[in-house]
N, C-alpha and C positions, 0 to 999 in steps of 0.2 A: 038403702042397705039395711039387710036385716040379720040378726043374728038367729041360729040354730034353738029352736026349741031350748032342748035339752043338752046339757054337755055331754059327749062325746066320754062311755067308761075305759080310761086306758088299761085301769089296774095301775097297782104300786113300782111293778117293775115292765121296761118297756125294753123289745133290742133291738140295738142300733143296727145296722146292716152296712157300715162304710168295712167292715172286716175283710166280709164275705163278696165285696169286691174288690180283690187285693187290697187291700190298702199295705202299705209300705212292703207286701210281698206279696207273691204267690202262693194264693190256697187252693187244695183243687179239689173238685168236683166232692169227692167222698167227705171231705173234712167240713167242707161249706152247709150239706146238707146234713153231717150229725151234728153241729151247731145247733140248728135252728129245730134239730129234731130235738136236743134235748131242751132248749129254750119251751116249746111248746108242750113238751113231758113235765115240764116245773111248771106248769102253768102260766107262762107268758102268753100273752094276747096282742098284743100292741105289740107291731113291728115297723120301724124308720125306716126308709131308703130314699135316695136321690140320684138323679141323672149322672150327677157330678162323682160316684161313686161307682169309680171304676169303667169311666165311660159306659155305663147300661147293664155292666153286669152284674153289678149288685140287684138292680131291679128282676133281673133275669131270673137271677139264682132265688130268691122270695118269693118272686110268683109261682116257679116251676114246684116251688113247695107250698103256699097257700093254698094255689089250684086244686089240691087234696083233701083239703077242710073244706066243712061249710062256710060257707061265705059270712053267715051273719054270728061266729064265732069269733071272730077277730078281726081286728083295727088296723087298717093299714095308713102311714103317710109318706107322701114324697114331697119335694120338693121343686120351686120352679126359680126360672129366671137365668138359666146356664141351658140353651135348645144344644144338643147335640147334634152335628152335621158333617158331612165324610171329609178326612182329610185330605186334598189335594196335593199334598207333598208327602204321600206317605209314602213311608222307606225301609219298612218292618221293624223301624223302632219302637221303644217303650214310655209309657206315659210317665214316667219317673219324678220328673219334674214337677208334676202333679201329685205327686202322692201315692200312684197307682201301677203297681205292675201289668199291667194290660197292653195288649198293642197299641200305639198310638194311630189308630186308624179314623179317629175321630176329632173333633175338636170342639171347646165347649167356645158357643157363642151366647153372648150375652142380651139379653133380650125381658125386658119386665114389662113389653106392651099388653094391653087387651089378648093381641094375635100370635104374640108370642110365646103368654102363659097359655091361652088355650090350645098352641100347638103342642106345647109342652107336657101338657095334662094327656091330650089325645097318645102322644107315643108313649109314655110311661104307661099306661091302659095297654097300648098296645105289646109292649115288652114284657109286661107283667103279666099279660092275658088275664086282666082282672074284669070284672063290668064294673067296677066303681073302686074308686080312692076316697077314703073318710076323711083326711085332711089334708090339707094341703099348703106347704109353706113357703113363701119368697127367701130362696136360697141365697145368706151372704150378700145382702145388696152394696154395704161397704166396702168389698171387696174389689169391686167394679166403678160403678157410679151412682153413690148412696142417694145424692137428690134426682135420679132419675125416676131409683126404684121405687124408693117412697113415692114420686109424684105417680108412677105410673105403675106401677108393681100393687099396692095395696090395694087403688078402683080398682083393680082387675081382679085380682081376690075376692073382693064382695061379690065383684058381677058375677063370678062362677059359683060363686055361694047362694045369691039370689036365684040363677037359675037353676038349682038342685043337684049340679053336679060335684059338689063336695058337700059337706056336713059342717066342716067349721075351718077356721083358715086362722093363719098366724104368719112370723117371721120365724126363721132361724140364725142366728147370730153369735156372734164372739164375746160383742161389747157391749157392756150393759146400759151404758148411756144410747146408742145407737137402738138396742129391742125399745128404751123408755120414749126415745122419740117414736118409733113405728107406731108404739101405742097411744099416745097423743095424738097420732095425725090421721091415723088409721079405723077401722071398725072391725077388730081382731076378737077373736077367741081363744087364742093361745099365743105364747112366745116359748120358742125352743133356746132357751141360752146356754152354753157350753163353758164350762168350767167357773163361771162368779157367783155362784149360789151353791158351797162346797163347806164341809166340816174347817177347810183351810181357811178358805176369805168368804167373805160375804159382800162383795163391792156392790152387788145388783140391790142391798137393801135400801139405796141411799135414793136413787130416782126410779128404778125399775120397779121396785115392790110397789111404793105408793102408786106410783102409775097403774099398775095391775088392780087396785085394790079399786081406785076409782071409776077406772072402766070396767070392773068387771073379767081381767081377762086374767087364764090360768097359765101359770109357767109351767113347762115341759124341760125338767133338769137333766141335760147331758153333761159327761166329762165331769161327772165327781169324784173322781179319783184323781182328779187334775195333771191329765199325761200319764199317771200311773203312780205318781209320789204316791196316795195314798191306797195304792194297790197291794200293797203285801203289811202282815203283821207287825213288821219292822222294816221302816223307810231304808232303802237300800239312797245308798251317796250317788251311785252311778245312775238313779232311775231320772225321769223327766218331768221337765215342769211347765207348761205352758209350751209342750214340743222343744224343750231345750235345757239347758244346764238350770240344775237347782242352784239359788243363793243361797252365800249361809243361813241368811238369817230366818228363810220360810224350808229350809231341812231342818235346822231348830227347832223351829214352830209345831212340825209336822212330828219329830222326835217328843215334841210335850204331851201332845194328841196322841200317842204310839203310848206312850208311860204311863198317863190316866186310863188310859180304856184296860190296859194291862194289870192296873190295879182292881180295876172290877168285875175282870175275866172275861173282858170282850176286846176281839181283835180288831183292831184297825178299819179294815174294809169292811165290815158291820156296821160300825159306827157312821162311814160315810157314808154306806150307802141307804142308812136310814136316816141319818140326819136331814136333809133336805124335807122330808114327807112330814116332820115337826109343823111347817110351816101350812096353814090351811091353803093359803094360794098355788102349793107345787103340786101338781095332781099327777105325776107319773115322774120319776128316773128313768132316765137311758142310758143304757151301758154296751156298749161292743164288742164283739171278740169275737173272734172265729175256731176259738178252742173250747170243743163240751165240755173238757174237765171247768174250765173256766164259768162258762156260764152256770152247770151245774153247782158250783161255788158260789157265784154270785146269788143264785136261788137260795140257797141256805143262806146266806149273812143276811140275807133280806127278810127272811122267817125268825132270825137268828134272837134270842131273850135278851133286853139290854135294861139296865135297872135304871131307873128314873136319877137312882142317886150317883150316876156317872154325869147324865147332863148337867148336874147340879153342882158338880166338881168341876166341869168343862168349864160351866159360868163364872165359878169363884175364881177357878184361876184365872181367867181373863182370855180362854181360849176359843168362846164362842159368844157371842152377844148374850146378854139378857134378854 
């Protein structure tokens, strides 16, 4: 097993694509593609998607708009380890259950073999009508069956690395003890984690970061906005945390972080979505949404001026590590 030359340049902001395959609604056509038109008008490069999003049509909808650019302008990844296969009982119901307002005409089967990930790899190529995917990542193996994926999901990662049909390979995950083992057991490039490396918490710093640090592998920070708590200038009560009701104690937390940045005339979603890039090991944020105004927003906070002497308040007051 060998590792990629070069790291793979994602740029500082990267987008997510689970939006723009419904996720928890219907978007359509017109909305999905001024998305991604403004994402690439602010200068993003790096764009995410997976099988598991939206049954295919997230890949669908990214490729039908990559296809337009040069190829060697932008980064694309997906994800493996969920093969997608037609539903035998389907009854023009909706993937709901799943997350996804799509017809349920599909069904994700779990699969993190050699023959699985490379069938996996082949229809995403073929959905996407791309000729190459730059990385590529074992989708949620926790989710499923974690010692499978690890045992089998990671070889199979290299092996499609070895033979030149990705550029670099990682996991994507929730949990940051679960990315720390992948990368112990693994010969990874990236770990994609979602919401533990955030202006909020920092849990990944405890076994994920040093793990990263001594193999050499770079985190890809999604979901720093954490569900959305830290999505608007003033933590609204009713927003989400982890996909569910905020505690008091981290609306609190998140109200302290809201007060200090507001002292030094930076908002909220600035803060967050620059904080994570502090850390030499996070080489890219991903953030989602299927609204231009949104993304075009998110570009700004990410350009946005933020004075040293905020972090520095952050730390005093006990709201972000030293």
């Amino acid at each position: 097993m060998s590792r990629s030359a070069s790291p793979v340049d994602l740029g500082p902001l990267g987008f997510g694509s689970a939006s723009i395959g419904n996720l928890y609604r219907e978007v359509d056509e017109d909305r999905a593609r001024s998305a991604l038109e403004a994402a690439w008008d602010g200068g993003i490069r790096y764009f995410d998607t997976a099988p598991h999003y939206g049954l295919g049509l997230s890949e669908r909808r990214l490729g039908a708009f990559l296809r337009e650019r040069p190829r060697d302008e932008f980064v694309v990844s997906t994800k493996v380890g969920r093969l997608l296969a037609p539903n035998p009982d389907f009854a023009g119901g909706r993937d709901l259950a799943d997350g996804f307002d799509v017809p349920d005409d599909h069904v994700r089967v779990y699969d993190p073999s050699l023959s699985g990930v490379r069938r996996s790899l082949e229809a995403s190529l073929e959905r996407m009508g791309l000729d190459r995917i730059d990385v590529l990542f074992l989708h949620d193996p926790d989710v499923y069956d974690l010692e499978r994926g690890l045992a089998e999901g990671l070889p199979a990662l290299a092996t499609l690395r070895d033979e030149g049909l990705v550029r670099q390979i990682g996991v994507g995950v929730n949990h940051a003890d679960v990315a720390a083992r992948a990368v112990r057991e693994g010969d990874l490039d990236l770990v994609m984690i979602a919401g533990r490396y955030t202006l909020l918490e920092q849990p990944a710093l405890v076994e994920l970061f040093p793990a990263c640090e001594e193999r050499g592998v770079r985190i890809v920070d999604a979901a720093v906005f954490n569900s959305g708590l830290l999505a608007t200038a003033t933590p609204r009560r009713d927003a989400t945390y982890d996909y569910g009701a905020v505690p008091d104690t981290v609306f609190e937390r998140a109200q302290a972080l809201a007060a200090t940045c507001a002292e030094f005339g930076v908002e909220l979603p600035a803060a967050a979505l620059q904080y994570p890039l502090r850390h030499p090991l996070v080489a890219t944020v991903v953030v989602g949404t299927s609204r231009p105004d949104a993304v075009r927003q998110n570009v700004a906070n990410m350009a946005a001026a933020i004075p040293d002497e905020l972090w520095s308040a952050l730390e005093e007051r006990g709201l972000i590590p030293a």
